[in-house]
GUDORO-883289 format. One record per residue (C-alpha): x, y, z; residue in three letters. Coordinates in steps of 0.05 Angstrom, whole numbers, plus 5000, padded with zeros to 4 digits. Example, Ala and Ser with C-alpha at 12.3 -4.5 7.8 and 13.67 -1.06 7.14 Angstrom:
% residues 2
524649105156ALA
527349795143SER
//
This chain:
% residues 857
365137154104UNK
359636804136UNK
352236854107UNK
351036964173UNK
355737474195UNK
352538134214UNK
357938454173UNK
354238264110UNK
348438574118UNK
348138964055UNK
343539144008UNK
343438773938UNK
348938993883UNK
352439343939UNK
360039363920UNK
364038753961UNK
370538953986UNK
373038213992UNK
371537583960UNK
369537363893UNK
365237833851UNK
358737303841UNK
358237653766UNK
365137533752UNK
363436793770UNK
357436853718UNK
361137033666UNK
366536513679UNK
361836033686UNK
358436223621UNK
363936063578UNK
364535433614UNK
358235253606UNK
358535293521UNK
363834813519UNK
359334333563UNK
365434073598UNK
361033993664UNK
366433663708UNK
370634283696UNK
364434753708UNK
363634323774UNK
369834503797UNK
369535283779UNK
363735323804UNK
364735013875UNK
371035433877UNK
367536033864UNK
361835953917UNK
367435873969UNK
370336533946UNK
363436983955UNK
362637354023UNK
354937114019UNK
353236583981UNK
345436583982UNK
345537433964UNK
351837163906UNK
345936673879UNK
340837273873UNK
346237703844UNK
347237233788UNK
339137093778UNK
337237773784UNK
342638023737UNK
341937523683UNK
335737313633UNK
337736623610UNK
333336293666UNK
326736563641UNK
325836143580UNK
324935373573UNK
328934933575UNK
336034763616UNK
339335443640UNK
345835583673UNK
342635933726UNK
338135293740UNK
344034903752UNK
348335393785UNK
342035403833UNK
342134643840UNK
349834643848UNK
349635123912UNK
343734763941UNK
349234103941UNK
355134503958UNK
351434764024UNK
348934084045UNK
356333884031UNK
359834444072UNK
355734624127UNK
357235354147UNK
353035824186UNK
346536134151UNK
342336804174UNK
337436714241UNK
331536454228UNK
326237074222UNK
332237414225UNK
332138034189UNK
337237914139UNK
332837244126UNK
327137554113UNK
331338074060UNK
334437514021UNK
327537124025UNK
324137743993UNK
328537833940UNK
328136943929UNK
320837103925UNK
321237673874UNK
326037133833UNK
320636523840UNK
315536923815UNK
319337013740UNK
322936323741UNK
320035683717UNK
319535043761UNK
325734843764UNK
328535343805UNK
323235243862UNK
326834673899UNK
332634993898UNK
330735663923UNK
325935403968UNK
330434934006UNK
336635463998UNK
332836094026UNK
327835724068UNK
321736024038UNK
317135524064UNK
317435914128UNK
317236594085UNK
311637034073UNK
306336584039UNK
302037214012UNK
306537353950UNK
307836593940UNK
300236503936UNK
299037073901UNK
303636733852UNK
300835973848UNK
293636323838UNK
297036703788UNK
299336073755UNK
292335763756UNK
289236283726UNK
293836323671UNK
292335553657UNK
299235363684UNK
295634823722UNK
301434323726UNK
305834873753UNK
301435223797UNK
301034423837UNK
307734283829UNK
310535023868UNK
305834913922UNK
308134163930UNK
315134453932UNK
312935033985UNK
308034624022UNK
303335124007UNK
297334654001UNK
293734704065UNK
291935444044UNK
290435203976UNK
283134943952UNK
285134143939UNK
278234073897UNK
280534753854UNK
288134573854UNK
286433763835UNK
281133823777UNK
284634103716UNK
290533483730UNK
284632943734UNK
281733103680UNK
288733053637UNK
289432433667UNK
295932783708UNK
293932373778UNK
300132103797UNK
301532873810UNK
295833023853UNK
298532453889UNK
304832763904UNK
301333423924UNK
296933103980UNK
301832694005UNK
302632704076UNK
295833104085UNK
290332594110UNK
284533054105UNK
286233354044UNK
286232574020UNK
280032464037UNK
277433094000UNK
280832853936UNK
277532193942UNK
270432463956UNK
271932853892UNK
273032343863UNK
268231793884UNK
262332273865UNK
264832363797UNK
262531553793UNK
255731603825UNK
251031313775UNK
248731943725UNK
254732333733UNK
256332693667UNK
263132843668UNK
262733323611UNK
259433763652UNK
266133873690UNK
269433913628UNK
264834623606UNK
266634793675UNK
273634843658UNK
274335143592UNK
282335243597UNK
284534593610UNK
287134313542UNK
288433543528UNK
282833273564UNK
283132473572UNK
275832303579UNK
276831553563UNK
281031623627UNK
274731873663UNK
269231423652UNK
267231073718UNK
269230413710UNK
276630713703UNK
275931213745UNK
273830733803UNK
279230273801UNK
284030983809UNK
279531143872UNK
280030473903UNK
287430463892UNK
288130973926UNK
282630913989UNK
287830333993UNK
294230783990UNK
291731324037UNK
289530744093UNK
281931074079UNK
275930804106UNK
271630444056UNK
264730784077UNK
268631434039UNK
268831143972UNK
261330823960UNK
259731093881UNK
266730743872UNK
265330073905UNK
259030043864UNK
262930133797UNK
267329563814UNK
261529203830UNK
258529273761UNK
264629123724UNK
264628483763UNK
257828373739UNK
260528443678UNK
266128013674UNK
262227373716UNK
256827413647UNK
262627493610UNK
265426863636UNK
258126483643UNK
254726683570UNK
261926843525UNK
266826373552UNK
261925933576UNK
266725643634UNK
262325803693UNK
257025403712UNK
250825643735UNK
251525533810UNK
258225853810UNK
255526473769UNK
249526563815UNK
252726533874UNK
257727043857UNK
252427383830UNK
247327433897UNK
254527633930UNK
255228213896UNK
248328603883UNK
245528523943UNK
239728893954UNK
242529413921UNK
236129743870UNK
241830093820UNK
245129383813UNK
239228903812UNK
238229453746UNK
244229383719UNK
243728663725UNK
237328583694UNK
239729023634UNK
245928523630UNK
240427933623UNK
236128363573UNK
242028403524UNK
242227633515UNK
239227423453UNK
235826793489UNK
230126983533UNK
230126293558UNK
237326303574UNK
235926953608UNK
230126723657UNK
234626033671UNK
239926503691UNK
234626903736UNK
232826313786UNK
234126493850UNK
236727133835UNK
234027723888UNK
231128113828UNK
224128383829UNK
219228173767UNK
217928883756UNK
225728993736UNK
225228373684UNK
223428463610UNK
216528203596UNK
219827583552UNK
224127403605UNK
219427483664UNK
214627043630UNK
220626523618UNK
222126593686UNK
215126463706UNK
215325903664UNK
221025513690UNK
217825633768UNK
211925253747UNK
215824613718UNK
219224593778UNK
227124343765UNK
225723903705UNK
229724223667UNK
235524363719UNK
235623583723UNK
236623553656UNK
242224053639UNK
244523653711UNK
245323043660UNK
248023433595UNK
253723763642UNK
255623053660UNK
256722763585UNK
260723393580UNK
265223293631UNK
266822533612UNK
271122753565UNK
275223143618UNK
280622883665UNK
278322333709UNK
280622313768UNK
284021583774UNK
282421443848UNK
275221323894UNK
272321893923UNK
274221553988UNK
281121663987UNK
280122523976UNK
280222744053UNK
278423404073UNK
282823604134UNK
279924194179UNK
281723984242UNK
288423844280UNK
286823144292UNK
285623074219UNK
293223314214UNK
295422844269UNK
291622314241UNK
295122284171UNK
300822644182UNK
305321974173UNK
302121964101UNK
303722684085UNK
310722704105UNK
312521884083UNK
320421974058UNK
322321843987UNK
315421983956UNK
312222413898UNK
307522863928UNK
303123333878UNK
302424103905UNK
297024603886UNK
293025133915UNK
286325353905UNK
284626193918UNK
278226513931UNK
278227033870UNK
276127733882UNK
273328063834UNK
273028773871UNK
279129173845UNK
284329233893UNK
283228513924UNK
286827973931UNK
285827283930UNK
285326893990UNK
287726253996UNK
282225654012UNK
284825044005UNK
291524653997UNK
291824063960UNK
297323473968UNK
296522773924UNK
301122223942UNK
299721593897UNK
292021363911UNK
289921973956UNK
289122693961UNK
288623064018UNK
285023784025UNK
287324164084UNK
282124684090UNK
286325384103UNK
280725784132UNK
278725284179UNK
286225244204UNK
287725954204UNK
282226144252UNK
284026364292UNK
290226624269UNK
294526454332UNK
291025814354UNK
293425044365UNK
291324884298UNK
294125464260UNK
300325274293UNK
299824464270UNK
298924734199UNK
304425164196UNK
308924654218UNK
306624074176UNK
306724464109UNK
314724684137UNK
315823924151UNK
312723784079UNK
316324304045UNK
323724234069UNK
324223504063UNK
328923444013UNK
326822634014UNK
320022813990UNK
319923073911UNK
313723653913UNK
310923733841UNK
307424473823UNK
306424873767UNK
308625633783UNK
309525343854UNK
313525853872UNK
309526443861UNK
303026123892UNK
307625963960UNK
309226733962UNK
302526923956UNK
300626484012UNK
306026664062UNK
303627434040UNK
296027234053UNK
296926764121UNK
302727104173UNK
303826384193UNK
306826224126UNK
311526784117UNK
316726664074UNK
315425934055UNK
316825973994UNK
323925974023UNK
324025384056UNK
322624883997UNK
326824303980UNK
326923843931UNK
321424263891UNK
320624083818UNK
316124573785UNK
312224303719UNK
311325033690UNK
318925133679UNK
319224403650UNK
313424633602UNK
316125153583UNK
323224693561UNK
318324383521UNK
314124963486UNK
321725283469UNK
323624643441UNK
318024663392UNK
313424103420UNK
306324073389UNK
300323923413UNK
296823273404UNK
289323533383UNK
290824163363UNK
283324353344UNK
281324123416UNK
286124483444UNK
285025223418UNK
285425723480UNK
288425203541UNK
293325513572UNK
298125273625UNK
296424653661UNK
290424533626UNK
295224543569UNK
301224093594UNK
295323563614UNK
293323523534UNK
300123543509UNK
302522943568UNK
295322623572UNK
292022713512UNK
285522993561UNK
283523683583UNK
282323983659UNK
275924043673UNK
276224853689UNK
269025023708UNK
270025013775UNK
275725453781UNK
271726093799UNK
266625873849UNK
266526063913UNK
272425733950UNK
269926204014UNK
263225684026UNK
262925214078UNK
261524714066UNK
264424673989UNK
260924213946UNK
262523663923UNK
263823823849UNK
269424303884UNK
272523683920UNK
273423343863UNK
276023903816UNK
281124113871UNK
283423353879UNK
284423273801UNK
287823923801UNK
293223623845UNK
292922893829UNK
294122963749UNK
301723293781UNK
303122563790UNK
300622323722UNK
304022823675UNK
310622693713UNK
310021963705UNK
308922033641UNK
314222603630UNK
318822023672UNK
317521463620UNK
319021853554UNK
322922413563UNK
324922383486UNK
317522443466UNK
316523163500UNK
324323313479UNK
327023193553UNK
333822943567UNK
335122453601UNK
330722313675UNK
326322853696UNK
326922763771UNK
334822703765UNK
336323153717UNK
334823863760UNK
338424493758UNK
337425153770UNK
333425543719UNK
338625923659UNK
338326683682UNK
336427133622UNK
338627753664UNK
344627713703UNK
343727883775UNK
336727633778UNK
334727143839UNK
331426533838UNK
327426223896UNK
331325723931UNK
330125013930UNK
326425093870UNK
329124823813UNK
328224733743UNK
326623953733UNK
331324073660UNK
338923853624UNK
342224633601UNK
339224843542UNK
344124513490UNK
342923863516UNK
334423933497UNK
334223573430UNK
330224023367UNK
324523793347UNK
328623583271UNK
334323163281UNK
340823583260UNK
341523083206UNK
335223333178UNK
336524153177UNK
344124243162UNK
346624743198UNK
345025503168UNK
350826033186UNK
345826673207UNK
347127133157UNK
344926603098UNK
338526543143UNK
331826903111UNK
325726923152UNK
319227313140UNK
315427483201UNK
307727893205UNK
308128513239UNK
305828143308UNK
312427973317UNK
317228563310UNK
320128293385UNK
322227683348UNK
324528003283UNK
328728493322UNK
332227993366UNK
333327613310UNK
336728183265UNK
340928293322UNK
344727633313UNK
345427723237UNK
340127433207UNK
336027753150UNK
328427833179UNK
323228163125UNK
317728453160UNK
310728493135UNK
307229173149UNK
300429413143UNK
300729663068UNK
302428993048UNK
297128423025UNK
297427933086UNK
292227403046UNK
298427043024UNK
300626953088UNK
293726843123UNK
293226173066UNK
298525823106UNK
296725983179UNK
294225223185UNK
300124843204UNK
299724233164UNK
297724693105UNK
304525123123UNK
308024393128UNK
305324233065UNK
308124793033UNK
315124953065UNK
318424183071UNK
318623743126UNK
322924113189UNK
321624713159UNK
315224923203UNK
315325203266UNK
310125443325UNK
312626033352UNK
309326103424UNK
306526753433UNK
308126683513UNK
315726713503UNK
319227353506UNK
322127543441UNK
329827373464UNK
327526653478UNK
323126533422UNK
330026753374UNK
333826203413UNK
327425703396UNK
328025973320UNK
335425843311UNK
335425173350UNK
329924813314UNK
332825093245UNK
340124893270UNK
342325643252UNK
349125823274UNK
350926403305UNK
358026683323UNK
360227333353UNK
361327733290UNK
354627633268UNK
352828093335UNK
349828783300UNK
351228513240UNK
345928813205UNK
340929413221UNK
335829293270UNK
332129863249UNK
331729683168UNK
335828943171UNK
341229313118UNK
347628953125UNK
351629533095UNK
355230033131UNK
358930643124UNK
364630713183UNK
365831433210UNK
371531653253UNK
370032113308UNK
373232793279UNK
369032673216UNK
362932523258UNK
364133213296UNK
364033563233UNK
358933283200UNK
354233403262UNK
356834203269UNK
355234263187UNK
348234043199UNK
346434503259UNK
345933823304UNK
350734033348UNK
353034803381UNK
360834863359UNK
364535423397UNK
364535993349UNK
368736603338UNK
367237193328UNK
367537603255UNK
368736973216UNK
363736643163UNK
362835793179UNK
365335473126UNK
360734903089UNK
365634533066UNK
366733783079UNK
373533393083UNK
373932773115UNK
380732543146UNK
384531983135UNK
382131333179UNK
385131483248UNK
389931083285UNK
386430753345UNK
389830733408UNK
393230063435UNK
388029653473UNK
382330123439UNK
379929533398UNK
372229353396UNK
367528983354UNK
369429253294UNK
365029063234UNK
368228923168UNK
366029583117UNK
369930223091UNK
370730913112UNK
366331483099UNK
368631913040UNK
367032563011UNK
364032202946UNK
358731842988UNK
355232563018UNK
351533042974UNK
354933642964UNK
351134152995UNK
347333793046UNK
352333483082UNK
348033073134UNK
345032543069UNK
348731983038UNK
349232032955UNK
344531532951UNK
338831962989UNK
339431673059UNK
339632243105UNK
343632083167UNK
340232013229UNK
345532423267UNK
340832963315UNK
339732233349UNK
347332263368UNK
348432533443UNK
353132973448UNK
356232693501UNK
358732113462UNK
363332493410UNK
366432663480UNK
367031853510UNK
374831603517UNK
376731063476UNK
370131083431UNK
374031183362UNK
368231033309UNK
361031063289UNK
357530583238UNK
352530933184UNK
346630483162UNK
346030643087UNK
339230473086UNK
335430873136UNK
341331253160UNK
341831043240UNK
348231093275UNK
351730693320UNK
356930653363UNK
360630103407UNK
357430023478UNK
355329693539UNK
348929383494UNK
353528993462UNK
355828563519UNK
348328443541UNK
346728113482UNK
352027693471UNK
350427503550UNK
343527423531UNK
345026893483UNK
351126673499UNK
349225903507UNK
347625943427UNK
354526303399UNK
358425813372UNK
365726043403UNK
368826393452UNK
369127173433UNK
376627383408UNK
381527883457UNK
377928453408UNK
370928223400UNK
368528383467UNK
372828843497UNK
370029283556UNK
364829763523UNK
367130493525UNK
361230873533UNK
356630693602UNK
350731043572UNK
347930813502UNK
349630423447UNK
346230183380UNK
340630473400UNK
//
């Protein structure tokens, strides 16, 4: 029958004549359910809703006569719940009239249900018996309820679910979840509400006005447990509320306490930079600088504070020049500094003017005149050396320089692009062609950079040129998608990173402490660092200055250089072979992922890279004879590399690292350890490719049995193998899992292992050579630990794998007592490193991996 037929109008628990008795179905379903065959209980239970007169009054039969849905946890009645909601979106059939009186019934009697069930029968009985169109009185009786209680995650979450939240308080409702840090759930509750998202982000913004004590919300709210105020201080706090002004398409003028924050910070990080770092000069800082305060009183504060804390006055009032800050903000030492510089005029600008220059002589010069860099704005500057750009056959260097924002939530804007051919550089100035967006010369730049870029004639030379051409097709519509359209791309960054894997050094190592990327492929090619200072000024001015002509030229120009040089003497920086002709598409560590086309690794495959020690040198090591000791920085390293077999010792805290710290120098660690025997590990790599770095510079060999060879979890190399039955019983003896009981008889404690099962034909997986479990090797009366002490790790054990065809086995660790079991991990990692296995895996090394879910875990 119909939900909808008038012939079931009945009152609840009145006697059906026909159909299914829906507590009949409960109990069937019960003893279903304890033998967590859930396909099975699918079935029944799909069968049985077909078989009830009403449906939706069946489901209240079974709620209201049964308890097991009240406490925590999963319940039967939870998923029976979930299980009709799918089986009526499945088989459409005819429900009770809206406002119908029969609605309303069952919808009164859902109500009564909600208001004793936890949260995870709300969607359920909310989309079953419609109850956002219900009487909201009782449900909001309820969610206050809730709130009162301190069930402040719950009381959100049922009005999210019964889109109850325009008659809820959003300030009252949102306040208990901010302050434990729970925001990505007051997201989801004023989602799709625009005004209650600006009344969440007014909240918020005046929790950062300066002076705001958040602890005086915190008093205000005495039940809210687990409060995260490191999560609340403004400068966090701000970069939430921008996020989200963002998100929720909000006006800016909402959000000014916020704004302000993110100012400061900024403040913060440009002195970092100027006074810590010490790589921003002092045009560049003050310019960002009058950018951000303003005339803002509260920030020309802050910023003379920031100035105050420098332990050089005279650094302090240098730094103050030209800044919009009134005297009466300034310490006394540094206004009288300040005073002091005014009178001698720029003396002694002109002289740090010459000091900066004998630093930056021992920088990268820039091989060419200054009259060959040409700064395109124009299109008749494009029509006038197009033929230069876009000459066939030629080496062209690519790079891209980005107006930084330093206002959370920004994004860099693209200001200049810079292409070197041999003897020139050209700048074509970006904003000047992209304004307006549409016009004649927007056009002419878009189709010159195309030309440029899909000439597969022309070899373009970048380092991570691929991700800066997707930002600039995101930032300038009339680049969309250009990364696409490259040809003939070599990018340097995927070439230096050949090179770190392979072990190369770098010449000057004491000069070279903290470079990173190019700045670091120019010292290890050239010998000669970047000049970085001007990296952070302000790419927005027009007209740039002429310190940022030159940086941006050398930027591209020393392209050219370091793939000369990378040309000539491959075999120095352990190439193969010639760089330009040796391309191929970058090895995949995850299979599926995509690389941008045309772009292509400028390398020979992995094996063909030569190690930094001939193989004459190191003889080759099988894995399992191979010791290494690594500090407890790299447990990424250690793990991948006890994966493959090899015995890793890891140093912990308790343990006296001064040893270790002796030898961090590597010609002391040379010294010490042989010739070939010392190796840089970079700290950049991901831990599967600094193990393929390890075992190719120490010529270790590594075959599929060596795969989960050893623990990963304690590097033990001995287990103890257990067939399934055995592992059933041993988890039922130790309470880890719920065996089907019967009634009146006493559990025996006893343990008996069986004899080593037969496996099925075709069952056969990486089998690792140790014996079976016996009853000699478990303590007598505790019959989850090993003799030896080792208690078995076995309430980590699903129980859905005891139940996984073909899975015949589980391997003990005998040192910390992990289990394992044959599964899809095991195929990944011999995919991850397949190009170092010595051999083809055997018909039973890798055969398909029985269980989907989890393995060696």
């Amino acid at each position: 029958m119909d939900p909808g037929d008038p012939a079931g109008h009945r009152t609840a628990g009145e006697c059906r004549c026909t159909g299914q008795d829906p507590l009949l179905l409960l109990q069937t379903l019960q003893t279903l359910w304890s033998t967590r065959e859930r396909q099975q209980l699918q079935e029944e239970a799909w069968r049985g809703f077909a078989a009830l007169d009403d449906p939706l009054a069946g489901l209240l039969d079974m709620l209201e006569s049964s308890r097991g849905w009240r406490g925590k946890g999963p319940s039967l009645e939870a998923w029976i719940s979930h299980q009709l909601q799918c089986w009526l979106r499945a088989q459409p059939r005819p429900g009770p009239a809206q406002h119908s009186p029969r609605l309303e019934q069952l919808q009164a009697r859902a109500v009564r249900v909600l208001t004793e069930s936890p949260s995870s029968l709300a969607a359920p009985l909310a989309s079953i018996f419609q109850l956002q169109d219900a009487d909201q009185s009782c449900l909001l009786e309820h969610v206050h309820r809730l709130y009162h209680e301190g069930r402040f995650r719950e009381a959100v979450m049922l009005g999210t679910k019964l889109k109850l939240q325009p008659e809820l308080d959003v300030e009252k409702m949102s306040i208990p979840l901010l302050l434990q840090d729970k925001v990505a759930l007051v997201e989801r509750y004023v989602a799709g509400f625009p005004d209650l998202q600006r009344r969440l982000l007014a909240l918020m913004d005046s929790w950062c006005q300066p002076g705001f004590d958040i602890k005086d919300v915190v008093r205000q709210h005495p039940q809210v447990a687990s409060v995260r105020l490191e999560k609340l201080s403004p400068q966090v706090l701000s970069r939430q509320v921008l996020r989200l002004q963002e998100q929720f398409s909000v006006i800016p003028a909402l959000c000014p306490h916020a704004a302000m924050q993110q100012r400061l910070a900024a403040l913060r990080h440009l002195c970092h930079k100027r006074f810590v770092e010490k790589s921003l000069s002092q045009e560049n800082w003050a310019d960002h600088v009058q950018g951000l305060v303003g005339q803002s009183p509260w920030l020309q504060e802050q910023l003379s504070q920031l100035l105050a804390s420098l332990s050089d006055p005279s650094m302090a009032a240098q730094c103050t020049l030209n800044l919009p800050l009134p005297e009466d903000r300034l310490l006394a030492t540094v206004a009288a500094g300040l005073g002091q510089l005014q009178l001698q005029g720029r003396a002694a600008e002109a002289v740090s003017r010459l000091n900066m220059k004998d630093v930056k002589d021992h920088y990268y010069q820039l091989p060419i005149p200054r009259e060959n860099i040409y700064l395109l704005t124009s299109q008749e500057d494009l029509a006038r050396h197009k033929d230069a750009l876009l000459q066939p056959q030629q080496v062209v260097g690519v790079d891209l320089e980005w107006t930084l924002v330093f206002i959370a939530g920004g994004r860099p804007r693209p200001s200049l692009l810079q292409v070197a051919t041999e003897g020139c550089v050209f700048l074509l100035d970006i904003l000047a062609f992209t304004q307006p967006p549409a016009g004649q010369g927007a056009q002419a730049f878009s189709q010159l950079v195309a030309q440029l870029l899909s000439d597969p004639s022309i070899t373009k030379l970048g380092y991570g040129m691929a991700g800066d051409l997707q930002k600039l097709g995101m930032s300038c519509p009339i680049l969309a998608h250009v990364e696409k359209q490259v040809l003939g791309g070599v990018d340097l960054l995927l070439v230096h990173r050949q090179m770190r894997m392979a072990g190369m050094p770098t010449p000057g190592m004491a000069r070279a402490g903290g470079l990173r990327g190019l700045s670091l492929l120019v010292q290890q090619v050239l010998g000669t660092t970047l000049d970085k200072t001007q990296q952070l000024s302000n790419w927005d001015r027009r007209p740039l200055f002429e310190e940022q002509l030159i940086y941006a030229a050398a930027d591209a120009y020393c392209l050219l250089e370091v793939h000369q040089a990378l040309c000539r003497e491959p075999a120095r920086f352990h190439l193969s072979g010639d760089l330009a002709g040796s391309q191929r598409p970058r090895h995949r560590e995850r299979p599926g992922t995509q690389e941008p086309p045309g772009l292509q690794e400028a390398l020979a495959a992995p094996r063909q890279v030569p190690l930094a020690v001939a193989e004459a040198t190191i003889p080759q090591v099988p894995a399992r004879t191979f010791r290494v000791v690594c500090d407890n920085m790299l447990q990424g390293l250690a793990r991948s590399l006890r994966c493959l077999g090899v015995d890793v010792h890891v140093l912990d805290n308790s343990e006296d690292h001064r040893r270790a710290a002796e030898v961090t120098e590597p010609l002391q660690l040379r010294a010490q350890v042989g010739a070939g025997r010392c190796l840089m590990v970079d700290g950049s790599l991901k831990a599967q490719q600094q193990a393929k770095a390890v075992l190719r510079h120490f010529n270790v060999r590594v075959t599929h049995a060596d795969i989960f060879s050893r623990c990963q979890a304690c590097n033990c190399d001995q287990y103890l193998k257990v067939s399934r039955d055995t592992m059933k019983q041993l988890m039922r003896l130790s309470g880890h899992q719920e065996g089907p009981r019967t009634s009146g008889l006493k559990e025996s404690r006893s343990f008996c292992p069986g004899p080593a099962p037969e496996e099925a034909p075709g069952g056969c997986t990486h089998d690792r050579p140790c014996r079976w479990l016996q009853a000699a090797d478990l303590c007598a009366e505790t019959p989850d630990m090993l003799a030896n002490g080792t208690r078995l790790q076995l309430a980590r054990v699903p129980a859905g794998v005891l139940r996984t065809l073909g899975l015949w086995h589980f391997y003990c660790c005998t040192r910390c007592g992990k289990v394992f079991w044959d599964g899809s991990h095991l195929g990944r990692v011999a995919t991850h490193f397949r190009d170092i296995l010595e051999s083809a895996p055997g018909p039973c090394e890798l055969s398909p991996a029985p269980s989907p879910a989890s393995s060696f875990f």
